[in-house]
C-alpha positions in Angstrom: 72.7 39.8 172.3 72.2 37.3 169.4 74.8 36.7 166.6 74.5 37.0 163.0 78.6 38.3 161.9 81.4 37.0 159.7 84.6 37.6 158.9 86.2 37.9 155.2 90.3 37.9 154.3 89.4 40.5 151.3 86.8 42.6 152.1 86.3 45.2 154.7 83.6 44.2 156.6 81.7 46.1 159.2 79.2 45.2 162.0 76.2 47.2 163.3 73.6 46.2 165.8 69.5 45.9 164.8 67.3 45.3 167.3 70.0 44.0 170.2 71.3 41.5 167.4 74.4 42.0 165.9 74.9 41.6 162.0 78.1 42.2 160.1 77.9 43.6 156.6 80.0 44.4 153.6 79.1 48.3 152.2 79.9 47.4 148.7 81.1 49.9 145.9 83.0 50.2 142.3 86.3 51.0 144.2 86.3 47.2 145.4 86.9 46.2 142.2 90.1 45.7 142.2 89.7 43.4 144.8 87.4 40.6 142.9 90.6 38.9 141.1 91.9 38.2 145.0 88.4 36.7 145.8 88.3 35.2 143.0 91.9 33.2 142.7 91.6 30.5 140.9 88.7 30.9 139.2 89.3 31.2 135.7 85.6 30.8 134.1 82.1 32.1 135.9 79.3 30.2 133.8 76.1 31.6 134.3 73.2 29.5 133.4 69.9 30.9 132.5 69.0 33.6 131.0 65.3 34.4 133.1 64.6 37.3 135.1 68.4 37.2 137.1 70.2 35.6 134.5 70.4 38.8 132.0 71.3 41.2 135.2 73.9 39.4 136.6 75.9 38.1 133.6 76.4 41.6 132.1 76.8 42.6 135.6 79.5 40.5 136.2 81.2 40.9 132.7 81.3 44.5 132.8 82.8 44.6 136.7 85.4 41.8 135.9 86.6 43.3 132.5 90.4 43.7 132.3 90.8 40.8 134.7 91.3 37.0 133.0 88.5 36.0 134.6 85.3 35.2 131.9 81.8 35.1 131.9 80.0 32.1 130.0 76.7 32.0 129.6 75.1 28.8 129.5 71.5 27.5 127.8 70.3 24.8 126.7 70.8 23.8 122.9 66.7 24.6 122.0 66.3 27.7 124.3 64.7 30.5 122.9 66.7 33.0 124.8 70.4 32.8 122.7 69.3 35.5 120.7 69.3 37.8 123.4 72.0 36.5 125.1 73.8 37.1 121.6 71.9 40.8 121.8 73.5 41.3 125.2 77.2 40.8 123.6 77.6 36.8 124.5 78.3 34.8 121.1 79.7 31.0 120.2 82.2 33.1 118.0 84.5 34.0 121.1 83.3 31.1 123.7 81.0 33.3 126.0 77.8 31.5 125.0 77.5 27.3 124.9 75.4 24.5 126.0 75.1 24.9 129.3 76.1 21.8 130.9 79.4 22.5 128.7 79.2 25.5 130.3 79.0 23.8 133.8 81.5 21.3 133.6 84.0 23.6 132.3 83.0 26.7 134.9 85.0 27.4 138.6 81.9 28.6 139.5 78.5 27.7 138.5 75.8 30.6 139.0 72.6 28.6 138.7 69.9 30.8 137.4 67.2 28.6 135.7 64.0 28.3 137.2 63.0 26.3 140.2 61.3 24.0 138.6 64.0 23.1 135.9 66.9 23.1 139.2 64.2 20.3 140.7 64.2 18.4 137.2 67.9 18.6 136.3 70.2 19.0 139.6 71.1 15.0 139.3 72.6 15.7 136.0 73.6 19.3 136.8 75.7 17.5 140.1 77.2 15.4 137.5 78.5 17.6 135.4 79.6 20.2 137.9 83.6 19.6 138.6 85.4 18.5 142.1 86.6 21.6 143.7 84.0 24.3 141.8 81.5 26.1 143.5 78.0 26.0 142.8 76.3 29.5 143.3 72.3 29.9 144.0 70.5 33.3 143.5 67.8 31.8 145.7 67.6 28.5 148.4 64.6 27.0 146.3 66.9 23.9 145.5 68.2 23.3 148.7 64.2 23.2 149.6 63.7 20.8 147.0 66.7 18.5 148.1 65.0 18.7 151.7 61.8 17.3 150.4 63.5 14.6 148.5 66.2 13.5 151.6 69.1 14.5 149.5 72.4 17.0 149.3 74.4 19.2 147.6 76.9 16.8 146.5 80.8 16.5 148.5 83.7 18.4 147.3 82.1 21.6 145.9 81.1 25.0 147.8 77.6 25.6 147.6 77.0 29.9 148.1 74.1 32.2 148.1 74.2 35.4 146.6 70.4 36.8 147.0 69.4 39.8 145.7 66.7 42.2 146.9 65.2 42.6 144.0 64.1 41.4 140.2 66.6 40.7 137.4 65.9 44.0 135.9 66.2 46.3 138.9 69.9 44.5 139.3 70.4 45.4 136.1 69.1 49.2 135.8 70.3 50.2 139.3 74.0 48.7 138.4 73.9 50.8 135.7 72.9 54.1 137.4 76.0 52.8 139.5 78.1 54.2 136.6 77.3 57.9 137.5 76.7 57.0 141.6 78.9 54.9 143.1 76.7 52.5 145.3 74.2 52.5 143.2 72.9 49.1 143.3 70.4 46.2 144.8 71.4 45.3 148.1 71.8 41.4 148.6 71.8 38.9 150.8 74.5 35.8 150.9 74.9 32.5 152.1 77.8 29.9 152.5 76.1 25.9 152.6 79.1 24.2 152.0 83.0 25.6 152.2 85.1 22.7 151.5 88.6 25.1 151.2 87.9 27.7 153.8 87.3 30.4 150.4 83.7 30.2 150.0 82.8 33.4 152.1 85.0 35.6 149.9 83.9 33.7 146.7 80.5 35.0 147.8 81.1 37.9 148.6 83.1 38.9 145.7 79.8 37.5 143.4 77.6 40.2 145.1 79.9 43.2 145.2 80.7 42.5 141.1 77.0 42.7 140.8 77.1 45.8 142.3 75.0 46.0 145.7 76.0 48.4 147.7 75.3 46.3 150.4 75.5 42.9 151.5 74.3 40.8 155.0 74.4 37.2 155.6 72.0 34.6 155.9 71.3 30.8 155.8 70.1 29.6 152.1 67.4 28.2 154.7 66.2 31.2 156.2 66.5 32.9 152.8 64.5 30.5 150.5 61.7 30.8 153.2 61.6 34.4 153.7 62.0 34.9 149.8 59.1 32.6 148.7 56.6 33.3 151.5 57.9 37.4 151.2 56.9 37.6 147.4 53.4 35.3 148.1 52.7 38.5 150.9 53.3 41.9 150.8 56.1 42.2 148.0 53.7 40.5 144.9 50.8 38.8 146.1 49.6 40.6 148.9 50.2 44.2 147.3 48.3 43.0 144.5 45.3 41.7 146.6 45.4 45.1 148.5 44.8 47.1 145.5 42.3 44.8 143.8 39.8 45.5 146.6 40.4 48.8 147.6 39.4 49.6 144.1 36.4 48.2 144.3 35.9 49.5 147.6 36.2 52.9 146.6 34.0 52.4 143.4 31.7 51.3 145.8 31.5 53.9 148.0 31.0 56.4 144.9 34.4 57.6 143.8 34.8 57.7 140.3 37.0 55.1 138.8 39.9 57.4 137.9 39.9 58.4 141.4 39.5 55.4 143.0 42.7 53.8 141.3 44.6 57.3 142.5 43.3 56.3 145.7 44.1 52.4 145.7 47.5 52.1 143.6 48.5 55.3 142.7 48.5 56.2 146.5 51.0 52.7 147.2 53.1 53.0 144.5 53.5 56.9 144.5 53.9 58.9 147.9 53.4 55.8 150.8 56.4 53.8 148.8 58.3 57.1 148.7 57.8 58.0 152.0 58.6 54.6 153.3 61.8 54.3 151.8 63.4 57.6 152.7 61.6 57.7 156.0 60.1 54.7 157.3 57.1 53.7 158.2 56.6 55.9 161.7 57.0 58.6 159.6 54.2 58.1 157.4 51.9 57.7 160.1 53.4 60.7 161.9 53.0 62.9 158.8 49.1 62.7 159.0 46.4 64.5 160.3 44.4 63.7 163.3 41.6 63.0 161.7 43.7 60.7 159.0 45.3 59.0 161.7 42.3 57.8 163.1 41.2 56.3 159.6 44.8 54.7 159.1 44.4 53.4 162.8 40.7 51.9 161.8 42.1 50.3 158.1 45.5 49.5 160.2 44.3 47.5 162.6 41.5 45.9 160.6 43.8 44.3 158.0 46.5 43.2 160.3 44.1 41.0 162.3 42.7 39.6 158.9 45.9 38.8 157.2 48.5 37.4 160.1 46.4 34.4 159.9 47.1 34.2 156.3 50.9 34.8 156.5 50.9 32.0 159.1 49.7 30.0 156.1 52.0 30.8 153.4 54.5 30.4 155.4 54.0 27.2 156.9 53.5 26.1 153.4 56.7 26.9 151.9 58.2 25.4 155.3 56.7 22.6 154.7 57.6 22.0 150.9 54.1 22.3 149.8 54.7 25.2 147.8 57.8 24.0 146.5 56.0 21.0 145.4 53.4 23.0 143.9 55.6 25.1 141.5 57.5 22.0 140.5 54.0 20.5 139.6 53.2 24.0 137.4 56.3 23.8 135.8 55.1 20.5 134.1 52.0 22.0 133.2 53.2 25.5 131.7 54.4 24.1 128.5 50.3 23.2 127.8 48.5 26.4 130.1 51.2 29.0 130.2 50.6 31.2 133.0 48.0 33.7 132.1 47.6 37.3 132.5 46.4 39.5 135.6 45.7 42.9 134.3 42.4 42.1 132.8 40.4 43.5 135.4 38.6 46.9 134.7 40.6 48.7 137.1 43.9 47.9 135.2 42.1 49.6 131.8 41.3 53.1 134.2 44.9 52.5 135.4 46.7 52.6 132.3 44.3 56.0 131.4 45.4 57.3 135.4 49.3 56.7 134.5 49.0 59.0 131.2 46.8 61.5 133.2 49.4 61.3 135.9 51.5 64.7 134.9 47.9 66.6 135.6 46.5 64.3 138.8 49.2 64.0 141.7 48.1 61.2 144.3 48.6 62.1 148.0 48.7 59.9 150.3 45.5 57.8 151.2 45.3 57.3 154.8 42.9 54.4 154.6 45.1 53.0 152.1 47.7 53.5 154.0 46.8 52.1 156.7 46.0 48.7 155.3 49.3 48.2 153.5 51.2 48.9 156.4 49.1 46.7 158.5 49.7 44.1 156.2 53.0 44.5 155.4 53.2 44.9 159.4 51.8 41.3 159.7 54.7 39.8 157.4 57.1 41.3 159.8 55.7 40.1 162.8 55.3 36.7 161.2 59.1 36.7 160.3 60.0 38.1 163.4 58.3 34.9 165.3 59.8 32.6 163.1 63.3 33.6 163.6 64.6 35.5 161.2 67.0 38.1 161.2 65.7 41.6 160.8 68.0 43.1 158.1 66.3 39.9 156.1 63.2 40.9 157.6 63.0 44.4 157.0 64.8 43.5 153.2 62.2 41.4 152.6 59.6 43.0 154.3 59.7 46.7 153.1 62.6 47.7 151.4 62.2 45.0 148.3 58.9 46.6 148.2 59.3 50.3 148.0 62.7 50.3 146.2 62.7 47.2 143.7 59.4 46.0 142.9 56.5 49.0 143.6 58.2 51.0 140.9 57.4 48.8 138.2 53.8 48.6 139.3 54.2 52.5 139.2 55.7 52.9 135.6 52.9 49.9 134.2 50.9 48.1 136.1 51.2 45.0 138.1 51.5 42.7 135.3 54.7 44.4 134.4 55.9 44.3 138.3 54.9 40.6 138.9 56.0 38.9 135.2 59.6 40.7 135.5 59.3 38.5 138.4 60.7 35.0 138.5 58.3 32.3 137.5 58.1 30.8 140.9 57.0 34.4 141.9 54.5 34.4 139.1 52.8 31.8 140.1 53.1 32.3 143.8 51.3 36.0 143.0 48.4 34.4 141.2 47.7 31.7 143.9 48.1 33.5 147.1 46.9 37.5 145.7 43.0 36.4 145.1 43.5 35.1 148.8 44.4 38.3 150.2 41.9 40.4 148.3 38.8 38.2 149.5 40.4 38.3 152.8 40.6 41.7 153.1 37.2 42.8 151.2 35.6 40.0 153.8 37.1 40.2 157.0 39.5 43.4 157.3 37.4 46.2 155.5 33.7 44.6 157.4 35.9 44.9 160.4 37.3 48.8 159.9 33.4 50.0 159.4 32.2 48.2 162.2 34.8 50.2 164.4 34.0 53.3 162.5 30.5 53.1 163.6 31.6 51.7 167.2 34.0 54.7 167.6 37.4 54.3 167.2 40.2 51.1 166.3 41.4 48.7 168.6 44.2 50.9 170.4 46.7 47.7 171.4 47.8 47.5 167.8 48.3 51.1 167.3 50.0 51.6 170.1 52.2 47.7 169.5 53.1 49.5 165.8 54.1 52.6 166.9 56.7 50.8 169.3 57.7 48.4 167.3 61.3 47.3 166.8 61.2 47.4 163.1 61.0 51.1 163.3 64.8 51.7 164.7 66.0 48.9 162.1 64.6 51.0 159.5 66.5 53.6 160.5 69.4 52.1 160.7 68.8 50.5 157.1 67.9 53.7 155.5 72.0 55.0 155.4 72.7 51.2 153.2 69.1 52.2 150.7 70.6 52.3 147.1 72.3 56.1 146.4 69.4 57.0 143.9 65.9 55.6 143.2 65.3 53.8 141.0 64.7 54.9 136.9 62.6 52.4 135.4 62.8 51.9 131.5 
């Protein structure tokens, strides 16, 4: 049995076995609280620095979870950034020293929460490492950085922790779920964290105390490695781009086949984001299969089947792009080019018009579950998984990353408006990730995977091996397991 536990000299911390690996885990709630000042000796000032998708989420988060203790949150920008008003909005002024320049902010901070987008972490670190004091710790929402230090032969510098705290979700979902936290305890986004460097034997508690102020009622550890992998090439696949591709053609397939165009985005997105997302996250995947008829099974088997074999190739892909720093390198290239071609919208299809009209009409039209639908998200999403699996990950990052970002964080935005509304929430490396990689799976699937599924229609029946591989599959027993840590209550989107 493999190895994935830690130990922590604050925190209670509990271990359970996925898939004959054992991972420890923190189960996080308000009445740790009290503890954060003990994880948190010595650290006087948290500056938090950016105020994108996590920035906003985490430094109210943190304010409102430390308050009573000495312990302040600073939010840092940069002297011409738009977003001071709304940090001022949020309750951070100049006035009482919770809002400055930001490399003030970092030179002055015990810990550093760097939130500013990939591609301004790739153009400032040198000067950010500079400013950053002996004995701080430097915290990361997500490994890009340490990606781009890779590429460019360099590291974190000497004499400062470097920690991850990842979490499963967009800036706004930390945010609104922390708040229904209020009324539920463990209400939350589940997260992920990592310890790079520990030069004083703290950095594990200093982590974990970050994630359980944010409010996830959860939290497993990983490597910033594994995470900044399974976190870009996740969002390029079935959490952003992928979904996006999936519903792009299915639309068109349905239109094509004669369904009206209100009822063929039911049947494409409504279907996803609606009951196969629900029934997913309270029940897992088996489930949804086993709830169908005979008859539907056979379609989901067909549509299952078809797009798995079509898309693993392209996971393979992605992957071994962002592995290789190609990806990296790409959004660090887009970042110079936004402030000329900002990135452009992706609801101007006709289908995103009919799905505006479906989402008002929704009160009077209830989608059911699709089964061809059905079946080539899961296959999909199945392909990320096995993909992940091969390339060593552990499975509570794989199913995290896999399915449960998915149905819990990020398909109920797509659900209340759209996937314009899900993907631009998003972080800008996952914007443009969605946009380069989504057209890829929608011509993969309308070419290869949906060819493929009436070919075997005709021919009689779906190419049993991968039905009968899913419906063993590991990832159904690790679902399981997960489904006790899901947040308390779904999500309410605003």
């Amino acid at each position: 049995m493999t190895d994935n536990t830690f130990t922590s000299t604050v925190f209670p911390v509990e271990t359970l076995e996925l898939a004959g690996r054992r991972e420890s885990f923190v189960r996080g709630g308000r009445h740790l609280f009290p503890l954060l000042p003990q994880a948190l000796a010595g650290i006087g000032t948290i500056g938090v620095i950016g105020w994108g998708s996590q920035g906003p989420a985490q430094a109210q988060n943190l304010r409102e979870s430390l308050a009573g203790t000495p312990i302040r949150v600073v939010v840092g920008l940069r002297d011409k950034s738009p977003s001071h008003d709304a940090a001022r909005r949020a309750g951070f002024t100049e006035a009482d020293g919770t809002l400055g320049e930001m490399f003030d902010v970092i030179a002055r901070a015990d810990l550093v929460l760097l939130l500013i987008a990939d591609a301004a972490q790739a153009e400032l670190y040198p000067r950010i490492f500079r400013a950053i004091r002996p004995g701080a710790t430097l915290g990361l929402s997500h490994g890009f950085l340490l990606g781009h230090l890779d590429n460019m032969g360099e590291r974190f510098p000497p004499g400062i922790n470097v920690v991850g705290v990842c979490p499963k979700g967009m800036g706004p979902s930390v945010r609104r779920l922390y708040e229904q936290g209020r009324e539920t305890n463990g209400a939350g986004i589940n997260t992920s964290f990592a310890v790079e460097q520990d030069t004083d034997g703290r950095a594990t508690d200093i982590a974990l105390a970050w994630s359980v102020a944010l409010g996830a009622p959860y939290t497993f550890k990983t490597t910033l490695r594994s995470e900044y992998l399974s976190d870009i090439f996740g969002e390029r696949a079935i959490l952003l781009g992928a979904v996006w591709g999936i519903v792009e053609s299915l639309y068109r397939r349905y239109v094509g086949q004669g369904y009206a165009e209100h009822e063929a985005f039911v049947h494409a997105c409504e279907s996803i984001t609606g009951p196969i997302a629900q029934t997913i996250s309270h029940k897992g995947l088996r489930a949804l299969y086993e709830a169908l008829a005979p008859a539907e099974r056979a379609e989901f088997d067909r549509a299952y089947a078809a797009a798995y074999t079509a898309t693993r190739p392209l996971m393979a892909e992605i992957y071994d792009e962002v592995a290789s720093g190609n990806e990296l390198r790409s959004v660090i290239l887009a970042g110079k080019r936004l402030a000329h071609y900002p990135i452009p919208p992706i609801e101007g299809s006709r289908m995103w018009a009919v799905g505006a009209e479906a989402r008002r009409d929704r009160a009077r039209r209830r989608a059911e579950v699709h089964a061809f639908t059905a079946g080539v998200f899961v296959g999909t999403m199945m392909a990320q998984v096995d993909l992940l699996i091969e390339r060593g990950h552990p499975y509570s990052e794989i199913a995290n990353e896999s399915v449960i970002e998915a149905v819990d964080s990020l398909l109920p935005y797509m659900h209340a408006r759209g996937v314009a509304y899900m993907v631009d929430n998003c972080s800008t490396t996952a914007r443009l990730g969605t946009r380069k990689w989504g057209p890829r799976f929608e011509a993969q699937l309308a070419q290869l995977a949906y060819p493929a599924a009436d070919a075997r229609e005709a021919a009689g029946g779906a190419d049993g091996r991968l039905i009968e591989a899913f419906k063993a599959h590991p990832i159904h027993e690790v679902l399981r397991t997960l489904a006790a840590m899901r947040p308390a209550v779904d999500i309410a989107v605003r």
